[in-house]
Structure formats: structure tokens, C-alpha cells
C-alpha positions as CSV (number, residue, x, y, z in Angstrom):
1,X,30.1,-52.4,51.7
2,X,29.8,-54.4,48.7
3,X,30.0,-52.9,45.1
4,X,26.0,-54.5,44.8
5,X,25.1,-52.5,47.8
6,X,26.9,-49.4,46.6
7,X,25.3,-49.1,43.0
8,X,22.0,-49.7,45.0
9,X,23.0,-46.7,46.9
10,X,24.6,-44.7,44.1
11,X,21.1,-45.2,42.4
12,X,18.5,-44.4,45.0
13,X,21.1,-41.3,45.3
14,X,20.8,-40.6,41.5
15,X,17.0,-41.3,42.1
16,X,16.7,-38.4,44.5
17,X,18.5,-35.8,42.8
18,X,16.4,-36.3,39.4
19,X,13.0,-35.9,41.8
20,X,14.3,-32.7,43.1
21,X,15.1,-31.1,39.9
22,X,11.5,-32.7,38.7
23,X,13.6,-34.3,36.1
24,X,10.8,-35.5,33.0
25,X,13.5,-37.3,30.7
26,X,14.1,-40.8,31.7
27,X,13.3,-43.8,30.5
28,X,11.4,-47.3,31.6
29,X,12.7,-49.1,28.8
30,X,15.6,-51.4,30.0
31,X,18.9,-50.7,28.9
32,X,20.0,-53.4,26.4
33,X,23.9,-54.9,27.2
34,X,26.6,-56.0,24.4
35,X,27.7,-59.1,24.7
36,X,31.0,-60.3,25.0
37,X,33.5,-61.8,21.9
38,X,35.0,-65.1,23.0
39,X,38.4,-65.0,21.2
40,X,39.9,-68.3,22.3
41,X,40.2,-70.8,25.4
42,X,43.4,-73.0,26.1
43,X,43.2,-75.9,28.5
44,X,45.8,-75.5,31.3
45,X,45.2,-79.0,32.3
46,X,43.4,-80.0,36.1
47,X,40.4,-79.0,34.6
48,X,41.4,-75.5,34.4
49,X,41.1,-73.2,31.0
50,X,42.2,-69.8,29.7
51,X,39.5,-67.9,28.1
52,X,40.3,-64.9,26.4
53,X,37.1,-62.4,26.0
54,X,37.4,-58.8,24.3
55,X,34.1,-56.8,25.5
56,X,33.1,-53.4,26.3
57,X,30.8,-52.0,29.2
58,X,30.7,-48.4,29.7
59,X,27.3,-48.5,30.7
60,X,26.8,-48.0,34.7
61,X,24.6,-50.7,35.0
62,X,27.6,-53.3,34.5
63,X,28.0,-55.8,36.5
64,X,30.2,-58.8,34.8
65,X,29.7,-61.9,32.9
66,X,28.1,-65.0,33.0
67,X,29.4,-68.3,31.4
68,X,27.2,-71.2,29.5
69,X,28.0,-74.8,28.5
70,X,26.0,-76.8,26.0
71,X,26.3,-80.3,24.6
72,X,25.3,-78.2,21.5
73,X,25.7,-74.6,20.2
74,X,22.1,-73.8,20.7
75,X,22.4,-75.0,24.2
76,X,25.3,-73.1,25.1
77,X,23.9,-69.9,23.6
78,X,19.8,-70.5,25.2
79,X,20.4,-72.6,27.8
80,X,17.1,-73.6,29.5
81,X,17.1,-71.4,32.8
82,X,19.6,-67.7,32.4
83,X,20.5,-68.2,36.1
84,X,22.4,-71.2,35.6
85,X,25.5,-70.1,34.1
86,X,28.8,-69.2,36.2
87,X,29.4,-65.4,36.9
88,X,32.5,-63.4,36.6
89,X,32.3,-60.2,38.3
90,X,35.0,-57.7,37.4
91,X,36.2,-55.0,39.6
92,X,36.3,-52.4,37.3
93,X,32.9,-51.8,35.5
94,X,33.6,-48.7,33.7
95,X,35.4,-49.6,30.5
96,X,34.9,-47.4,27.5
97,X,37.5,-48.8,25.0
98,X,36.9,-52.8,23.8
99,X,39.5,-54.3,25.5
100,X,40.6,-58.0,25.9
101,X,40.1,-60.1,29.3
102,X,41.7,-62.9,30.2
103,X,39.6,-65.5,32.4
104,X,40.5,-68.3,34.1
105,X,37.9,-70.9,33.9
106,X,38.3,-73.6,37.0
107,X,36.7,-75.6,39.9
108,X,38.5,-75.0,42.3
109,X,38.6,-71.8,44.8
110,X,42.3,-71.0,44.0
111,X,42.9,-67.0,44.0
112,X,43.4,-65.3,40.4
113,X,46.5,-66.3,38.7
114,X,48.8,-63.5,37.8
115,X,47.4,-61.3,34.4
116,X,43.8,-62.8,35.4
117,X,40.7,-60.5,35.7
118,X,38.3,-62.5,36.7
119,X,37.7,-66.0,37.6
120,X,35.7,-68.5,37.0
121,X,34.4,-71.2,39.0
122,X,33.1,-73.9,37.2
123,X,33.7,-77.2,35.6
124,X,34.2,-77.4,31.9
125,X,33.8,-80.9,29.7
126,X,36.3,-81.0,26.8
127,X,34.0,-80.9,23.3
128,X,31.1,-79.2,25.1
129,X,30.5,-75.8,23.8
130,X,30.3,-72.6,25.7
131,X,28.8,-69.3,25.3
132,X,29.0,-65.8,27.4
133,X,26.4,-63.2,28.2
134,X,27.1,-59.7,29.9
135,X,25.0,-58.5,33.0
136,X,23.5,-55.7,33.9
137,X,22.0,-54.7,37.2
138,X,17.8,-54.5,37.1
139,X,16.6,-51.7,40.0
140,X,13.1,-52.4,40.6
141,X,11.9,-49.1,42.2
142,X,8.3,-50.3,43.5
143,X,9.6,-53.0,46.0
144,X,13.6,-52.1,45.6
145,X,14.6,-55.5,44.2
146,X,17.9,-55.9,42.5
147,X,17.9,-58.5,40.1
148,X,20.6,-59.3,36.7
149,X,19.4,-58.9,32.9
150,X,21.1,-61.1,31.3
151,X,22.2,-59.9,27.4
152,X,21.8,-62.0,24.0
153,X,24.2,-64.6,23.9
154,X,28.1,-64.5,22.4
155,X,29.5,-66.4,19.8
156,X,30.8,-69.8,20.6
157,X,33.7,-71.7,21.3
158,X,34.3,-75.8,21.6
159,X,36.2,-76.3,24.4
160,X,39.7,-78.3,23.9
């Protein structure tokens, strides 16, 4: 089972127990996610970068991140279409304390290098700038879609 088909689970479960008490407080607003600090990146060379990211997630809905780039720092931060950015999803979404990540940031499918927690495959273009946003998983309880929100964008970084 897959940690998407899990929450899904976890929530219809959570869904259930609230309709049985007859549970009145809740709330239709969306919850709103932080996003994420980019500290630094380093270029590792072969296209490959270290990305260092201090966040924090304790919200349930947590899923990971997603990475921009941007010829400009408006682009990187409000790219055109939110689903075009490369995704990082970590395995542990319950974080209370900010804490610092490192990503690797590369094409290829290699596995996680040692001290990674996440990885990210894409391809970056030295003096494009690049931008982060945190998601959070989006229940839709009248047809039981699961779809991302995406938060308001990071700061930037120029990559090396």
C-alpha cells in the first residue's frame, strides 16, 4: 500500500468516526501550508546539486515538496502552470521542530546518496533561478479525488 493510498484511508477513517460522534466542528476552509527556506545549493558537477532546505510540516496533510526554475525570480516563484515543478516526497511527514533537509537535485534515477532525504529528479541550468513550494494533500469528499495544494512560493536561490 502506498503512503497516498493510506492517508486516503486514514481520512475516510477519520471521516467516519467524526459522523458517528455527530462531530459539528470542522472546517471547509483549506488548510494553508508553510513554505520551505532554501538555505543554499552547491553544484556537485554531472548536472547534479545539493540543496539544503530547512522547513517544518507537522500538519497531517503533508505530503513533500515541489521544485521551480525560472529564467527570472518571478518565474521561478509563479511559474505559469503549479503542476510543472519536480516533487520530493519525504518519508516522514510529521515534523514538528524546523529542521534542515538536504536534497539532491539530479537527472538521473540514481538511488539517494548517503545523508540525502529526498531526491530530486530534474535538470537544473546554471544562472536559472529556482524556487520551492510545500504540498499538501486536497480530499475531495463529493467524488473522493485526491489532488496537491500547492503553498505560496519560497525564497530564491541562483543556481551555481
Amino acid at each position: 500500500m502506498n503512503a497516498g493510498h493510506f492517508l486516503f484511508r486514514l481520512f475516510f477513517t477519520g471521516l467516519v468516526i467524526f459522523g458517528t460522534f455527530r462531530c459539528t466542528n470542522y472546517s471547509t476552509t483549506a488548510s494553508v501550508q508553510a513554505p520551505p527556506t532554501l538555505i543554499s545549493i552547491v553544484n556537485n558537477g554531472n548536472s547534479n546539486f545539493i540543496l539544503k532546505v530547512r522547513a517544518q510540516n507537522p500538519e497531517f496533510i503533508f505530503q513533500g515538496y515541489r521544485i521551480y526554475s525560472g529564467t527570472t525570480e518571478a518565474l521561478a516563484q509563479n511559474p505559469p502552470d503549479l503542476n510543472l515543478g519536480a516533487e520530493c516526497f519525504l518519508a516522514q511527514a510529521a515534523i514538528v521542530q524546523p529542521i534542515e533537509y538536504t536534497f539532491e537535485v539530479d537527472p538521473s534515477t540514481n538511488p539517494n546518496t548517503a545523508g540525502v532525504s529526498c531526491r530530486i529528479f530534474t535538470t537544473l541550468i546554471t544562472g536559472t533561478y529556482i524556487s520551492m513550494r510545500t504540498l499538501g494533500l486536497s480530499v475531495n469528499l463529493q467524488d473522493s479525488t485526491r489532488t496537491f495544494r500547492v503553498s505560496i512560493p519560497s525564497n530564491t536561490l541562483i543556481v551555481p
